[in-house]
DONUDO-81896 format. One record per atom (N, C-alpha, C, CB): residue in one letter; x, y, z. Coordinates in steps of 0.1 Angstrom, whole numbers, padded with zeros to 4 digits, always signed. Atoms other than C-alpha are relative to their C-alpha. Last residue first. Glycine has a CB too. Example, Ala and Ser with C-alpha at 12.3 -4.5 7.8 and 13.67 -1.06 7.14 Angstrom:
% residues 2
s-0009-0011+0000s+0137-0011+0071s-0008+0011+0008s+0004+0005-0014a+0009-0012+0000a+0123-0045+0078a+0009+0012+0000a-0010+0000+0012
***
This chain:
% residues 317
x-0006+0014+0000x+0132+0167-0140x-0003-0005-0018x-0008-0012+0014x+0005+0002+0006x+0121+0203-0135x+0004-0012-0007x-0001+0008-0005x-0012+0009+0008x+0133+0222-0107x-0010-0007-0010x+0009-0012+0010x+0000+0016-0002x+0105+0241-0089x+0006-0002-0009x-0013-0009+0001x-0003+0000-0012x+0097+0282-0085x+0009-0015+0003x-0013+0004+0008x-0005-0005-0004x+0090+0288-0118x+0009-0002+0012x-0005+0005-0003x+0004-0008-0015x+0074+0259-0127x+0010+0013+0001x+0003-0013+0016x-0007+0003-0009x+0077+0247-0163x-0003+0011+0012x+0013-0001-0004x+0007-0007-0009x+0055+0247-0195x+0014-0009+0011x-0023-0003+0001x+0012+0007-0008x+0075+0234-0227x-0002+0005+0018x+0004-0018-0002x+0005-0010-0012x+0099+0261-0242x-0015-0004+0005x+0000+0016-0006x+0014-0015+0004x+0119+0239-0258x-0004+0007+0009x-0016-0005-0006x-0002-0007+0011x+0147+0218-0251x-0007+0007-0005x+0002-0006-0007x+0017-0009+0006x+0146+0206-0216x+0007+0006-0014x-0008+0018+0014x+0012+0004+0010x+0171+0176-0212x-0007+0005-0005x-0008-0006+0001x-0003+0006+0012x+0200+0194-0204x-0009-0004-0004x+0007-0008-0002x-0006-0012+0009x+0190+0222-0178x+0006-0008-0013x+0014+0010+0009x+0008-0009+0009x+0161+0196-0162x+0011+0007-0014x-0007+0014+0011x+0005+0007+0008x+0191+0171-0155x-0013+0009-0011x-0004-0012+0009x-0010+0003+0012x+0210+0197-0137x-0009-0008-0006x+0016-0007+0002x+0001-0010+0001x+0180+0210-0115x+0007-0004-0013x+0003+0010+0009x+0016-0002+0006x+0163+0176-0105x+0009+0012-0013x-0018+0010+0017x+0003+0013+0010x+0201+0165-0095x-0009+0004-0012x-0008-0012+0007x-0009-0004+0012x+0204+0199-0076x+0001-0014-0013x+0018+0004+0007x+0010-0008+0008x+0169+0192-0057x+0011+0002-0014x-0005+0018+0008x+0010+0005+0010x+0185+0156-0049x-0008+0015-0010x-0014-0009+0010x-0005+0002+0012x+0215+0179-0034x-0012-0009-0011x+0013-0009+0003x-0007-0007+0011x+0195+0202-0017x+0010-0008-0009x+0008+0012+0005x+0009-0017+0000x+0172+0182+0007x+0007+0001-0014x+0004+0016+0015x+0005+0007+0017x+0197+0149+0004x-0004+0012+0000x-0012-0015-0004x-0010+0008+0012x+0220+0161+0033x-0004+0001-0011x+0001-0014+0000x-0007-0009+0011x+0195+0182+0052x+0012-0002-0010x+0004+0008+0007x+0008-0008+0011x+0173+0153+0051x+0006+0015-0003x-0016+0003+0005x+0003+0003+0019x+0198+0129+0060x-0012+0012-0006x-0010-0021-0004x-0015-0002+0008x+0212+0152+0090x+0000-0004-0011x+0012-0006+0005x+0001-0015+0007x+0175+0156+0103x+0014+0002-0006x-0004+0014+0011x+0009+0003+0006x+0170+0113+0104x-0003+0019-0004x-0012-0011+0009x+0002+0009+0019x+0203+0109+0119x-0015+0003-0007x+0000-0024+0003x-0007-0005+0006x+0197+0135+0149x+0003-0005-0015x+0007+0001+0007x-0012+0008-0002x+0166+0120+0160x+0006+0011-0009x+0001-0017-0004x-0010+0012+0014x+0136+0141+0149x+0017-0003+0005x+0003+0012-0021x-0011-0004+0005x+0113+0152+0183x+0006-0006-0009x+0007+0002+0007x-0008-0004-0013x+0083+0139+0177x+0009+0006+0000x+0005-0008+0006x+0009-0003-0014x+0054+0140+0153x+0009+0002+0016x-0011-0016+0001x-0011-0010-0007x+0080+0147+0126x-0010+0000+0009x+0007+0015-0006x+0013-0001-0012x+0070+0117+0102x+0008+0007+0007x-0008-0015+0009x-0002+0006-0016x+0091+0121+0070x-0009+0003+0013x+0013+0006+0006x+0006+0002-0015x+0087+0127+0032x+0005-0006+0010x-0009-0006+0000x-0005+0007-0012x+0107+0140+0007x-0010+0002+0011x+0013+0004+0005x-0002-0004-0014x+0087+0154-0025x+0011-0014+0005x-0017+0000+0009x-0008+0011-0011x+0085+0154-0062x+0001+0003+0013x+0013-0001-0003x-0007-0003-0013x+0061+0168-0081x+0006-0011+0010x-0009+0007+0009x+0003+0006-0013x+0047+0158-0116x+0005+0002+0011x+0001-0011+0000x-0015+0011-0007x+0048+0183-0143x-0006-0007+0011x+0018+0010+0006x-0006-0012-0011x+0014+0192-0159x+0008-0012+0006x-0013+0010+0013x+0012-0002-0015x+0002+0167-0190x+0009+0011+0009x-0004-0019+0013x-0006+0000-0012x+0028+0176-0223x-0012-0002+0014x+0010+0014+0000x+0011+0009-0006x+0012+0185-0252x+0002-0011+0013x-0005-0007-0010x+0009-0012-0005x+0037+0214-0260x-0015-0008+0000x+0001+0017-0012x-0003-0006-0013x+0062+0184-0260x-0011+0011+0004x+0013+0007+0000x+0011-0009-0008x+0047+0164-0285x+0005+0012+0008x-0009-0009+0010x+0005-0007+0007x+0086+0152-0294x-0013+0001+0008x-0001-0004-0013x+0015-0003-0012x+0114+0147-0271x-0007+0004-0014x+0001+0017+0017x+0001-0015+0000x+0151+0132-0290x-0022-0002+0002x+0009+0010-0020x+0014-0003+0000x+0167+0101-0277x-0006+0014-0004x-0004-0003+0011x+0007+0014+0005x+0202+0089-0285x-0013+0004+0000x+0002-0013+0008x+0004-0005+0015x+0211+0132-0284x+0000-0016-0005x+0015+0013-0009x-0012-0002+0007x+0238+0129-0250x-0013-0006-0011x+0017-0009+0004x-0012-0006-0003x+0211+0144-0230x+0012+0001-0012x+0005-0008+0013x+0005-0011+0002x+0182+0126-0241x+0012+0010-0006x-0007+0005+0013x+0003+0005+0012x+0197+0094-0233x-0003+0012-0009x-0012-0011+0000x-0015+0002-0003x+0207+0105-0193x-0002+0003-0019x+0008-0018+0010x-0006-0008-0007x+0173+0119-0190x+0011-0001-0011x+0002-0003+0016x-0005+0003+0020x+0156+0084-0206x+0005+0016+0002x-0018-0004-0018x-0004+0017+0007x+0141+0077-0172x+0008-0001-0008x-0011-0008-0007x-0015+0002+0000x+0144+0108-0159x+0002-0008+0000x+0006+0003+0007x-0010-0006+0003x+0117+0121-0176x+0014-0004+0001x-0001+0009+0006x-0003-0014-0013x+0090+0099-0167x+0015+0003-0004x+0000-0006+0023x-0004+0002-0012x+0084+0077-0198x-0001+0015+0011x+0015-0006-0002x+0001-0017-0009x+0066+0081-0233x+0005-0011+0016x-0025+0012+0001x+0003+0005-0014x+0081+0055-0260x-0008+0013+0007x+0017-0004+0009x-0001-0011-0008x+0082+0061-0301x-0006-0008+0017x-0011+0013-0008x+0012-0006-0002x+0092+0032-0323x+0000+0015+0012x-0009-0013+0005x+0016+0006+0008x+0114+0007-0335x-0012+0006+0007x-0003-0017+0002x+0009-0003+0007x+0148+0028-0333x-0013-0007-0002x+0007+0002-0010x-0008+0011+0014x+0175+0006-0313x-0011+0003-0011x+0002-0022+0004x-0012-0002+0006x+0169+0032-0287x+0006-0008-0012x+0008-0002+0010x-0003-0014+0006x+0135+0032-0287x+0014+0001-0002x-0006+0011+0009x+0006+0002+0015x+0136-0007-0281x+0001+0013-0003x-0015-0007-0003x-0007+0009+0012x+0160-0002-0249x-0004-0003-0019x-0001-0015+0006x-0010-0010+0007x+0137+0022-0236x+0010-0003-0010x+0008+0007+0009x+0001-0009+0006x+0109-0001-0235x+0011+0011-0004x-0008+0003+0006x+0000+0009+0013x+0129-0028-0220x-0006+0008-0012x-0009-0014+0002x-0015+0000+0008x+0141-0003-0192x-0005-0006-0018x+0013-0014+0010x-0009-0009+0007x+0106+0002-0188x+0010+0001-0007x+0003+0005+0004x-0014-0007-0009x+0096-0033-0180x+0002+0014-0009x+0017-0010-0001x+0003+0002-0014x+0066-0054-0196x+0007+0009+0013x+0002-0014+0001x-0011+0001-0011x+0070-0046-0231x-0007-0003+0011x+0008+0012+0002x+0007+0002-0019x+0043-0042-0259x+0011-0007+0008x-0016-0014+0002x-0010+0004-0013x+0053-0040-0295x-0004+0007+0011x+0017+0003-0001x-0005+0010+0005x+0032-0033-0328x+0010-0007+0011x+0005+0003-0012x-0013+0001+0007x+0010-0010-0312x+0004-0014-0001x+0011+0008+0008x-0008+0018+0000x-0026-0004-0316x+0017+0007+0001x-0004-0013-0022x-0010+0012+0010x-0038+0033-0308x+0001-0015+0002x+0014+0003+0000x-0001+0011+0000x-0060+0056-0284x+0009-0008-0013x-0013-0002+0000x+0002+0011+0017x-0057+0089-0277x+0004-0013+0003x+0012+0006-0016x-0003+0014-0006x-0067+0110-0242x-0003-0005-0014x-0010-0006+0014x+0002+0002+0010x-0068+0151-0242x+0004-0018-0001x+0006+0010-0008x-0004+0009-0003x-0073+0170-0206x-0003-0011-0020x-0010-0003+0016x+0009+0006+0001x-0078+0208-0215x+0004-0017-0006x-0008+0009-0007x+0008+0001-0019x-0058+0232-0197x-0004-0012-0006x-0017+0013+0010x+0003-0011-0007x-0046+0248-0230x-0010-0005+0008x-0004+0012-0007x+0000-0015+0006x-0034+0212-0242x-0010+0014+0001x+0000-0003-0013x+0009-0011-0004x-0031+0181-0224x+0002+0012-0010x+0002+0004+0016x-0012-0012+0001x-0019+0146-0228x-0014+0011+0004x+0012+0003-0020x+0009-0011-0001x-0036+0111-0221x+0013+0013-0002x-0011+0000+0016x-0011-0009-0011x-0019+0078-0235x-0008+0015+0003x+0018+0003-0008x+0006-0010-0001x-0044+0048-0245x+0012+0011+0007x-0012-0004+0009x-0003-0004-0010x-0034+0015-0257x-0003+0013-0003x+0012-0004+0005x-0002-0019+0004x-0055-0006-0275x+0008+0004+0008x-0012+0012+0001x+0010-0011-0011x-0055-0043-0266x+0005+0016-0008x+0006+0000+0023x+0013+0001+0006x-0041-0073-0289x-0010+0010+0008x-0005-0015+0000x-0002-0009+0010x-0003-0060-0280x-0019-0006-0007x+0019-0004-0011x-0002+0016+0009x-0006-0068-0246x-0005+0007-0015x-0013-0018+0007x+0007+0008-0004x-0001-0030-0227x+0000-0011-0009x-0010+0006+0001x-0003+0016-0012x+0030-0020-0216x-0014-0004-0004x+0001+0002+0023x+0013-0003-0013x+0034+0003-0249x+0005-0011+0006x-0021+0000-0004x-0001+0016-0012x+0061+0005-0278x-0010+0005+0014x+0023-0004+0009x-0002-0003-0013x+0047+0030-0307x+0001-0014+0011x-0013+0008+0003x-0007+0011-0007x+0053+0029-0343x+0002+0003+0013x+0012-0004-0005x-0009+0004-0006x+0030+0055-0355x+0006-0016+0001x-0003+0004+0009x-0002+0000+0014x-0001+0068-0378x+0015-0002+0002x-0006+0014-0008x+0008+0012+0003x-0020+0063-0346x+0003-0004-0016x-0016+0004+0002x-0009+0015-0004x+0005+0082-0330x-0008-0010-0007x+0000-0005+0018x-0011+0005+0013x-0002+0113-0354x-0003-0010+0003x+0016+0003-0001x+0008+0008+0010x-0041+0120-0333x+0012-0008-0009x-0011+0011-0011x+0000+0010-0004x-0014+0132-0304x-0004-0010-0014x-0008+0002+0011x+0012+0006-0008x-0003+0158-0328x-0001-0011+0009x-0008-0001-0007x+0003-0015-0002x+0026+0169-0344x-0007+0000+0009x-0005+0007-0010x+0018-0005-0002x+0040+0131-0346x+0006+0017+0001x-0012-0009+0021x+0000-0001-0011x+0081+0130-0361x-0018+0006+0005x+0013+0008+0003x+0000-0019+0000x+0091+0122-0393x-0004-0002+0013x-0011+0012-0012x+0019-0003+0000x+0090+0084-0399x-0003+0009-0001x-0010-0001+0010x+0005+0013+0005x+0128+0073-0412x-0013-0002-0002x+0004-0010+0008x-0007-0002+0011x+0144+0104-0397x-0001-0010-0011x+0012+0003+0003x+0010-0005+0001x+0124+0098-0366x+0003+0006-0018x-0003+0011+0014x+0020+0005+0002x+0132+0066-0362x-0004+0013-0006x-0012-0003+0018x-0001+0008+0007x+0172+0076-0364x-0013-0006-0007x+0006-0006+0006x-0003-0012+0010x+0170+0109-0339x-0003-0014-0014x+0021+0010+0003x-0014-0004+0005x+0156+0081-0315x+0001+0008-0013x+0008-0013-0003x-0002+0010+0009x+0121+0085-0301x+0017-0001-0006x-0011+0002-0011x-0011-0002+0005x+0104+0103-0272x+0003-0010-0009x+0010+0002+0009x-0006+0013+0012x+0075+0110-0257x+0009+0002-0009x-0011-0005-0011x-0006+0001+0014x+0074+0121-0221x+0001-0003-0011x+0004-0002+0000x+0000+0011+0011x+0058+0124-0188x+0002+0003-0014x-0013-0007+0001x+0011-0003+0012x+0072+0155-0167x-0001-0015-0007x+0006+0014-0014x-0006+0007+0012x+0092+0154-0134x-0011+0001-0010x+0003-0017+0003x+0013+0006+0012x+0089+0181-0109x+0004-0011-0010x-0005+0013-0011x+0003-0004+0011x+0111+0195-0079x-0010-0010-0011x+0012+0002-0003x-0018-0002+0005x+0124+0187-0041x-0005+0006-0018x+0014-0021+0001x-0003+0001+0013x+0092+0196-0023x+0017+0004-0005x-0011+0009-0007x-0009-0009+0004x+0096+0187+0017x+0001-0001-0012x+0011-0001+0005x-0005+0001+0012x+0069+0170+0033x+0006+0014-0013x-0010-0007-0005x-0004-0004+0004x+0061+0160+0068x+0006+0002-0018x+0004-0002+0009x-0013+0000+0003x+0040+0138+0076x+0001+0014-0005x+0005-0011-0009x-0003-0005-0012x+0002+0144+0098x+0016-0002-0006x-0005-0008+0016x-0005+0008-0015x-0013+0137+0068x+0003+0011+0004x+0012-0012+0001x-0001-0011-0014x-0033+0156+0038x+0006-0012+0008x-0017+0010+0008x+0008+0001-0013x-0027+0129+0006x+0005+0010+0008x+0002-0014+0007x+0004+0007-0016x+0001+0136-0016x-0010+0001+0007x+0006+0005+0010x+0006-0007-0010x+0005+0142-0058x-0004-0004+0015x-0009+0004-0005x+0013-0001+0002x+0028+0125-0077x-0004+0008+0012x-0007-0014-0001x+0002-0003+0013x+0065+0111-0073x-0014+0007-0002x+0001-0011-0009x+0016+0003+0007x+0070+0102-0036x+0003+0009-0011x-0017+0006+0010x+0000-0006+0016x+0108+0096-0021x-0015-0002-0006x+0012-0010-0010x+0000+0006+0014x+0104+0081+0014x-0002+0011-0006x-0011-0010-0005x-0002-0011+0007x+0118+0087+0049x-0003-0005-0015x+0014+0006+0002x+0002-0011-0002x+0116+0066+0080x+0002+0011-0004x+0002+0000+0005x-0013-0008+0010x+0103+0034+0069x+0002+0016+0009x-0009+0004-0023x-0010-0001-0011x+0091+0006+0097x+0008+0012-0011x+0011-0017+0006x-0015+0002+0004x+0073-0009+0068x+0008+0007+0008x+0002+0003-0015x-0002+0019+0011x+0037-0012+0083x+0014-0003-0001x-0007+0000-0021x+0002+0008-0010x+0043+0024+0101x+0002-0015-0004x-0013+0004+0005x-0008-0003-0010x+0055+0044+0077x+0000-0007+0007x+0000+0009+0006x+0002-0011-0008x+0036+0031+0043x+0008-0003+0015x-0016+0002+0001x-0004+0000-0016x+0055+0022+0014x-0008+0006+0011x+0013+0005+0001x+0000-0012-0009x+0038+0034-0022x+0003-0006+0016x-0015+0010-0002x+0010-0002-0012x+0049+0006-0043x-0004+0009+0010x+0003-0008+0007x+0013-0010+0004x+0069+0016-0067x-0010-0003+0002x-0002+0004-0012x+0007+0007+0003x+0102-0001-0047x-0015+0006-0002x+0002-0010+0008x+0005-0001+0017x+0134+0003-0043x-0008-0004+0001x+0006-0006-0011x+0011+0011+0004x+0141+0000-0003x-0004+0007-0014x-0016-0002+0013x+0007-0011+0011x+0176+0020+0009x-0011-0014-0006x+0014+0009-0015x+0004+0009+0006x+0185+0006+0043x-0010+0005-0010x-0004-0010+0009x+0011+0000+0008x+0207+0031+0057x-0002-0010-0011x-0001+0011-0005x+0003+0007+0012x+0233+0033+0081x-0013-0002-0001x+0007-0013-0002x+0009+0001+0002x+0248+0061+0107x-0005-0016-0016x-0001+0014-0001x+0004+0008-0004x+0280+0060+0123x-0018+0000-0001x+0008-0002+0011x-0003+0011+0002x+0300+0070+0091x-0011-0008+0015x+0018+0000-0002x+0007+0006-0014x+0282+0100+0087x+0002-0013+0001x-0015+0001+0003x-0001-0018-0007x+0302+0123+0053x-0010-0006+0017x-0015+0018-0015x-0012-0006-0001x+0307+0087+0034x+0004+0016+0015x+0000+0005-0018x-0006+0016-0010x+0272+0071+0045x+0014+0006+0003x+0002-0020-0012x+0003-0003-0007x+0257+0108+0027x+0008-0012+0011x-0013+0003-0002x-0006-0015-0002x+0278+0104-0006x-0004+0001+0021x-0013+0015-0014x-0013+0010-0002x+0264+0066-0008x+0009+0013+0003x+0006-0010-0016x+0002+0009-0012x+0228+0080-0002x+0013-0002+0002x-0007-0014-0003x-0002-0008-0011x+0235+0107-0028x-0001-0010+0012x-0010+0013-0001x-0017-0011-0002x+0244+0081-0054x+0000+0012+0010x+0004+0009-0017x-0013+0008-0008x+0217+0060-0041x+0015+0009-0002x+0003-0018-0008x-0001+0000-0015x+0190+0085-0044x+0012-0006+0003x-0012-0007+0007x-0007-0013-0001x+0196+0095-0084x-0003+0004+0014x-0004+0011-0011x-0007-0007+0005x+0194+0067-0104x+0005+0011+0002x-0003+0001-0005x-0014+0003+0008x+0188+0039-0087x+0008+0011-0005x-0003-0008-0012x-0009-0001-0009x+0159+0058-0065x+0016-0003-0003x-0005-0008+0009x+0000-0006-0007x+0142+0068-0096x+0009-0002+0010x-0010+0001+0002x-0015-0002+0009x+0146+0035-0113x+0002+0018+0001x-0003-0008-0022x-0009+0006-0001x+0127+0022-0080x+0012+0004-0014x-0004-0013+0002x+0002+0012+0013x+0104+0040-0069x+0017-0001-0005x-0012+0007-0015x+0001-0008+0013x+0118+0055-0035x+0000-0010-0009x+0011+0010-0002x+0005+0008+0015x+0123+0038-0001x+0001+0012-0006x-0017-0007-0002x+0003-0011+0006x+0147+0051+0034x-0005-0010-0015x+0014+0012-0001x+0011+0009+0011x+0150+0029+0063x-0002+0010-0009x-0016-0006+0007x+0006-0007+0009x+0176+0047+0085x-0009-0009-0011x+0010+0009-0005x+0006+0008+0013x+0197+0032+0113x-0008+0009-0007x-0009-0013+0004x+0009+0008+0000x+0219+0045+0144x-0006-0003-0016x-0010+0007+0010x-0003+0016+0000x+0241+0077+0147x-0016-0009+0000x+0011-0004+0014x+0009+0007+0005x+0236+0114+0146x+0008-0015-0003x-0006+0007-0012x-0002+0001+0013x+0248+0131+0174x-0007-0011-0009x+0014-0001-0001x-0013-0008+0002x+0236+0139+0205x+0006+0001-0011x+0009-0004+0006x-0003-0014+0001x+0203+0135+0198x+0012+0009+0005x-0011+0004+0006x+0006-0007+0015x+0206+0097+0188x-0004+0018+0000x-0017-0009-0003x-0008-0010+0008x+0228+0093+0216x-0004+0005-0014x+0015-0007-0001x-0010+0000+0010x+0214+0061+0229x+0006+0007-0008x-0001-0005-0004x-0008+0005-0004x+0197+0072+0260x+0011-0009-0010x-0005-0005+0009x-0009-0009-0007x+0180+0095+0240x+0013-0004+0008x-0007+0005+0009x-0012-0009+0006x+0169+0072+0216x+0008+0012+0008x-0005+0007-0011x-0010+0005+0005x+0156+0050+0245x+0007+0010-0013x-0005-0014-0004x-0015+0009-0011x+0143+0077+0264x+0009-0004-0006x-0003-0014+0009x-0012-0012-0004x+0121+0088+0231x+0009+0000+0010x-0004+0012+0003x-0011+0000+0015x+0110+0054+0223x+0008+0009+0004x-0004+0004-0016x-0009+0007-0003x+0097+0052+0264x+0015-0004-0014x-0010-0012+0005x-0009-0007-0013x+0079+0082+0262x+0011-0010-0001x-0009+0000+0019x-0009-0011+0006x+0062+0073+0226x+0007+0000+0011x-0006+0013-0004x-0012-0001+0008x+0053+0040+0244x+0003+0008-0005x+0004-0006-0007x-0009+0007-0006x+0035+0052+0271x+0013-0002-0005x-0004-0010+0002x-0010-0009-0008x+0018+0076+0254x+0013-0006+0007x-0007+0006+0010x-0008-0007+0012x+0002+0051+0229x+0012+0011+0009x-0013+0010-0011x-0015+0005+0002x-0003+0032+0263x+0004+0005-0010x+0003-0013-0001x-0009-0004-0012x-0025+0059+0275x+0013-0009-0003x-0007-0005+0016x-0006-0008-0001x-0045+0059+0245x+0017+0006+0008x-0009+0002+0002x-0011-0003+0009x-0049+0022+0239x+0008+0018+0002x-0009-0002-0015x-0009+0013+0003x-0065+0019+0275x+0013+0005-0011x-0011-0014-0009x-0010-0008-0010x-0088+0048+0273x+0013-0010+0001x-0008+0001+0017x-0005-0015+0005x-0102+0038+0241x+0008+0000+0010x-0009+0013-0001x-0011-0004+0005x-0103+0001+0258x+0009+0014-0009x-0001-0009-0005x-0008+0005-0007x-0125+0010+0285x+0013-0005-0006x-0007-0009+0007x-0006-0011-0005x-0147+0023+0261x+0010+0000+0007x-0006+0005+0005x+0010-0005-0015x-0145-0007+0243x+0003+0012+0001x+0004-0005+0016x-0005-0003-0013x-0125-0008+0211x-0012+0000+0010x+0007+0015+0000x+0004-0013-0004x-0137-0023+0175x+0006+0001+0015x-0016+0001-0001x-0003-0003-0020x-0120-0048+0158x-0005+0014+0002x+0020+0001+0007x-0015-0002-0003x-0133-0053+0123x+0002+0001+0016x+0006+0013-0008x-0006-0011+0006x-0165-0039+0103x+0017-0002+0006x-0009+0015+0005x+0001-0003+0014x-0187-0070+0106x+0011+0009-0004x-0013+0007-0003x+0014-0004+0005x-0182-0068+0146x+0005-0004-0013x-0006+0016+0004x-0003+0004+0019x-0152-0083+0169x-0011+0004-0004x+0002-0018-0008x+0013+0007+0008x-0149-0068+0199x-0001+0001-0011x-0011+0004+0002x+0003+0003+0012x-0117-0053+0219x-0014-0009+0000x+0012-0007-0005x-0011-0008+0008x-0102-0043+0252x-0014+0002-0014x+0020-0012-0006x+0002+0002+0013x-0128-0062+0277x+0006+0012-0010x-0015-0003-0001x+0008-0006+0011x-0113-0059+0314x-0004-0003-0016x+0007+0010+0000x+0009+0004-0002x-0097-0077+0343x-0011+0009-0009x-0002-0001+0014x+0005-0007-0003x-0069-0057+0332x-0011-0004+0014x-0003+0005-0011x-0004-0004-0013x-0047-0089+0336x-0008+0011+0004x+0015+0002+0001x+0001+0009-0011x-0070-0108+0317x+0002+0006+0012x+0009-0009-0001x+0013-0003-0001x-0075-0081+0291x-0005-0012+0009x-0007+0001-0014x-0003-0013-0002x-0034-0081+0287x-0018+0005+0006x+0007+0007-0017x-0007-0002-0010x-0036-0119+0283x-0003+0013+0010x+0011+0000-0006x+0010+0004-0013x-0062-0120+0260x+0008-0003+0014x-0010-0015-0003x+0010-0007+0002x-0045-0094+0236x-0009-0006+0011x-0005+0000-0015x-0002-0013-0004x-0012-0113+0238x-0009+0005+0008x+0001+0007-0009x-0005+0005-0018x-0028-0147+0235x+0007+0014+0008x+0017-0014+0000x+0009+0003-0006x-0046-0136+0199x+0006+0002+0018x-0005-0014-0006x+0003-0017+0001x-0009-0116+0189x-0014-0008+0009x-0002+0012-0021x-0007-0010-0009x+0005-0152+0191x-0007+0008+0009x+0006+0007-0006x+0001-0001-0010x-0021-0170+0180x+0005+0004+0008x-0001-0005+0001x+0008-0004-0003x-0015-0153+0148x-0005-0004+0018x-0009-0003-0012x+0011+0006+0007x+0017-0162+0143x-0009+0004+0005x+0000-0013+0000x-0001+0010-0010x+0044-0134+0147x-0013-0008-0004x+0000+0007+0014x-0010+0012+0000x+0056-0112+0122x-0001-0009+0011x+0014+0004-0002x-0013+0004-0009x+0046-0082+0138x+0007-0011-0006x-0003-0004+0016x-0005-0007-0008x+0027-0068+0109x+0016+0001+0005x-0007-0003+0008x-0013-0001+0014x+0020-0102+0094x+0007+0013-0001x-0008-0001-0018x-0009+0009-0001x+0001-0107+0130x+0008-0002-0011x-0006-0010+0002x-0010-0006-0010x-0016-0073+0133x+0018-0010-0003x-0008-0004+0020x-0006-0013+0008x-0031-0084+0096x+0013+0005+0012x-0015+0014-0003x-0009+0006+0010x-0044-0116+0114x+0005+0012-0007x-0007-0010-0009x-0011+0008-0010x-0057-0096+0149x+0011-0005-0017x-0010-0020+0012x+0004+0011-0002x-0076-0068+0126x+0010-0011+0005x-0006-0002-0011x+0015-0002+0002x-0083-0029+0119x+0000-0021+0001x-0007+0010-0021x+0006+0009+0010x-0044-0029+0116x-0018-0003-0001x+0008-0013+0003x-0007-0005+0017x-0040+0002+0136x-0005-0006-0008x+0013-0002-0004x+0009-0011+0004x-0063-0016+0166x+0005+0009-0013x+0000+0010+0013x+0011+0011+0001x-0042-0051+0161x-0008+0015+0001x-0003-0016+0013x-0001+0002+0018x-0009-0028+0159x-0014-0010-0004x+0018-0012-0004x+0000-0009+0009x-0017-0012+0191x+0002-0003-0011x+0007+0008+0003x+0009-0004+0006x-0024-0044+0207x-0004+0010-0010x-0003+0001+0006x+0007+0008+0004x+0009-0059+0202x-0016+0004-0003x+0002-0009+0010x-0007-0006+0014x+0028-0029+0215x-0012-0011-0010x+0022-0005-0003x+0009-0012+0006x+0004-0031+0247x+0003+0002-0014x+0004+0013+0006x+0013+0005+0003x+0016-0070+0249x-0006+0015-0005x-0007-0007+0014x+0002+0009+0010x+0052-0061+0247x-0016-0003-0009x+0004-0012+0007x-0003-0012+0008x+0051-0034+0274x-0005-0008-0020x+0022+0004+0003x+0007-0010+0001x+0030-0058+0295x+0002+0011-0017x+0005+0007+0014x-0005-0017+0002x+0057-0082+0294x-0011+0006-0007x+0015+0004-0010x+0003-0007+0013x+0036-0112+0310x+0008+0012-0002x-0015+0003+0000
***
């Protein structure tokens, strides 16, 4: 039996709260991970685990158990990166997510910058607005939009994005342009929702949370496809800033509500720093760190056009 194997095995069946979950995990078949687990509680001559209503539960005998091998293997990761030069210099692999027209637009071009300046490092960039978690997906650095849960990660604010409504200089010179939320209802607005449902967008004004309803005449399924129709004038869109940034910029899209605006959204970099951090995994964050903030910073200084609410201290996407 490899022991080491089998402990790794259980630890993901106590994480996962259950053998078949351990087993899409590891990617192994379930009777796998089962044979593991009664192996390992063979060779103890001991009971690990018990199934109840609520999931795998531990013995006492297995608290002590999982503990000791959690230690085990942290000792033995850190060896191996040691003995592979991950704290001499930075080399080895990188799993890095971020939503996805977010990451397209303004992780990969510093990603591809960072590959250039550490050639023996590589990174497996995951698009995807799913919120990734660390463990499950083996990630070891994501891009979050929104506000964070307390953990035990690390997280480094890079700056803010704001939700948006915007329309082409062409629509609006054809409709005039809302004042109010109450206008949209006196609009052409593209939404994701099916066009026989209401759709609902919330805004805010002096603190106080404001939520309108409308029909629209076009319903999308994809951003891009939304932005595409605002650009060919049939209506007003709202996105995350740097969706429609670039569009803004060179004067295809122009921002209206703005001083009803919800509060900017925050951006972070996250990373688990429970151990020591490999050299590759503190060379990409001081890599990206400051240039993603300078991204956030230039894009704020063209798109902002009024004197809609902004952080002092935080970039503004």
């Amino acid at each position: 039996m490899d022991r080491l194997h089998a402990m790794s095995v259980l630890l993901a069946a106590v994480e996962c709260g259950s053998l078949s979950k351990a087993s899409k995990r590891l990617r192994l078949p379930l009777a796998t991970v089962s044979r593991k687990v009664s192996e390992l509680e063979e060779h103890l001559n001991a009971t690990l685990l018990t199934r109840s209503a609520k999931g795998l539960e531990l013995t006492p005998a297995g608290r002590s158990y999982v503990t000791a091998a959690k230690s085990i293997l942290e000792q033995l990761n850190e060896a191996e990166r040691a003995a592979a030069g991950e704290y001499v210099e930075p080399k080895g692999d990188l799993v890095v997510t971020a939503p996805i027209m977010f990451g397209r637009l303004n992780v990969l071009p510093v990603v591809t910058r960072f590959l250039d300046a550490f050639p023996d490092v590589s990174v497996g960039l995951v698009l995807t607005d799913r919120v990734a978690h660390f463990l499950e997906d083996q990630v070891d650095v994501a891009i979050r939009i929104g506000s964070l849960p307390d953990s035990s990660l690390v997280a480094t604010r890079l700056g803010t994005v704001r939700h948006i409504v915007c329309a082409s200089p062409d629509y609006i010179a054809a409709h005039g342009a809302p004042h109010t939320p109450e206008d949209l209802a006196k609009h052409r607005v593209i939404s994701f929702q099916s066009i026989s449902a209401l759709s609902s967008w919330t805004f805010e004004a002096a603190g106080v949370e404001i939520s309108t309803t409308f029909s629209s005449r076009l319903s999308v399924n994809t951003i891009d496809a939304a932005i595409d129709a605002a650009l060919s004038g049939a209506g007003l869109v709202r996105a995350v800033s740097y969706q429609v940034a670039e569009h803004v910029r060179a004067g295809r899209l122009a921002l209206v509500l703005e001083k009803f605006e919800p509060q900017a959204r925050p951006v972070h970099l996250v990373y688990d720093s429970q151990n020591r951090l490999p050299l590759k995994l503190r060379a990409f964050v001081d890599f990206v760190v400051p240039r993603l903030r300078q991204r956030l910073v230039d894009v704020m200084l063209h798109a902002h056009n009024s004197s809609a609410r902004r952080e002092p201290d935080a970039p503004t996407l």
